[in-house]
C-alpha positions in Angstrom: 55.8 74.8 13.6 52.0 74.0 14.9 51.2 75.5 11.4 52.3 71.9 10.4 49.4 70.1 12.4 46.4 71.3 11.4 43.5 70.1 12.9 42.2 67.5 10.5 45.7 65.7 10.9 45.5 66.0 14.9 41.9 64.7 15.2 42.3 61.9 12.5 45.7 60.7 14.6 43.5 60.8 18.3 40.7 58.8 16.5 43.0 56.6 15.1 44.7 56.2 18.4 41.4 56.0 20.1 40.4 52.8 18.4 43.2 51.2 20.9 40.5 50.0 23.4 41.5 47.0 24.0 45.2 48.7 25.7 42.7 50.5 27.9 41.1 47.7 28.8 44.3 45.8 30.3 45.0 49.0 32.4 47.1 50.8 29.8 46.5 54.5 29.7 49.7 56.1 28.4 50.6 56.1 24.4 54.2 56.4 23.8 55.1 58.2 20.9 59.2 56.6 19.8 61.4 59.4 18.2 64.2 57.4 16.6 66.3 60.7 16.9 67.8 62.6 19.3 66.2 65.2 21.6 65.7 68.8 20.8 65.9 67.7 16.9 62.7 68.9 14.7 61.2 65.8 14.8 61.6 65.6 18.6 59.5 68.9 18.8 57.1 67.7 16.4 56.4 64.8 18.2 56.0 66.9 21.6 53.7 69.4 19.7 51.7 66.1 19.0 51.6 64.7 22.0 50.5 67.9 23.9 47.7 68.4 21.1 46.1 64.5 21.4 46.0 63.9 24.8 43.1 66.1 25.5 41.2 64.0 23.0 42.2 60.6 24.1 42.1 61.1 27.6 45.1 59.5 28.3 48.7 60.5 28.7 50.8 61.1 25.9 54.6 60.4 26.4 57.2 61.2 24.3 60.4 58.5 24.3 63.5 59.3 22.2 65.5 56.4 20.7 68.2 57.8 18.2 71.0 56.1 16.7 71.7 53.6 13.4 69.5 55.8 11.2 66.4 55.4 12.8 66.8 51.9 13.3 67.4 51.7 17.0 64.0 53.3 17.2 62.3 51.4 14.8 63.2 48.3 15.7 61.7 49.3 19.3 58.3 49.9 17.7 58.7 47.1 15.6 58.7 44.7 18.4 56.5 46.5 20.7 53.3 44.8 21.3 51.0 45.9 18.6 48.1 47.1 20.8 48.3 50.9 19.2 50.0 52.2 22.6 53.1 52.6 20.7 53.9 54.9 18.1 56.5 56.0 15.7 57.3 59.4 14.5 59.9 58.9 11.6 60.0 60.0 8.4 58.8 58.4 4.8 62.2 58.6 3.5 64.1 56.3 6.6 61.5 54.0 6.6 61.3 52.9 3.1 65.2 53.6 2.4 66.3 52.0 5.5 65.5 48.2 4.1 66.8 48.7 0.5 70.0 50.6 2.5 70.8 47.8 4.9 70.3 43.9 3.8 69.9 43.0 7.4 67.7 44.8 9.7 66.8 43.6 13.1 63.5 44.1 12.5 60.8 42.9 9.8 60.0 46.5 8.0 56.1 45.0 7.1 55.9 45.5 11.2 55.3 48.7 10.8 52.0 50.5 9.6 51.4 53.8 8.1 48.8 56.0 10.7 48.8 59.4 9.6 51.1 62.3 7.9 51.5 64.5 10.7 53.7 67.1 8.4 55.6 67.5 4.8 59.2 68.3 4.6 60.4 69.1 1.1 64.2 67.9 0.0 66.0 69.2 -2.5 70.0 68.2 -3.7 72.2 71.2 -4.6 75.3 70.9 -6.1 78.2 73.5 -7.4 77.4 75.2 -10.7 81.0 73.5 -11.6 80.0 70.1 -10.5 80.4 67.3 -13.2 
């Protein structure tokens, strides 16, 4: 699994993250990273594997917070509304957050809330069906 962050991705993520001076300014020195799944799932360990590699470089603490449930949108809808100050991160995947508005007409949260930081790691998909299917 740390195969998946190689070091450019870890150190453009920290730098990124570092640029949130004005959070460590106001006494803030923890950067929450939200899983919107539950624990012990892959992204779960990603986002731990993440959190262990950047706080070295940002010299602050690096906490990992899982909020699972409505496909990601328990989660997202945290981040979402979270003061946007850098401190609080989300670790979902391309496919929730772009489906999740064209899946749901009403979401608790405005999707444009959230902004792309870094890909952290690539997953490919594939849909397999019976050789009978129609």
């Amino acid at each position: 699994m740390s195969s998946l962050l190689n070091r450019r991705n870890v150190l453009a993520l920290a730098a990124v993250l570092a640029l949130a001076v004005p959070a460590r300014a106001q006494g803030t020195d923890r950067v929450t990273i939200v899983v919107p799944y539950p624990p012990g799932s892959a992204p779960d360990v990603l986002a731990r594997l993440v959190a262990h590699k950047i706080t070295g470089p940002l010299g602050r603490t690096v906490i990992v917070e899982n909020r699972p449930g409505a496909n990601a949108i328990i989660g997202s809808d945290y981040v979402a509304k979270a003061k946007p100050d850098g401190t609080t991160l989300l670790l979902a995947d391309r496919m929730t957050v772009v489906a999740n508005p064209l899946l749901y007409s009403k979401l608790p949260y405005d999707p444009k809330a959230l902004q792309g930081v870094s890909d952290i790691a690539r997953v490919n998909l594939a849909l397999s069906v019976g050789a009978n299917a129609p």
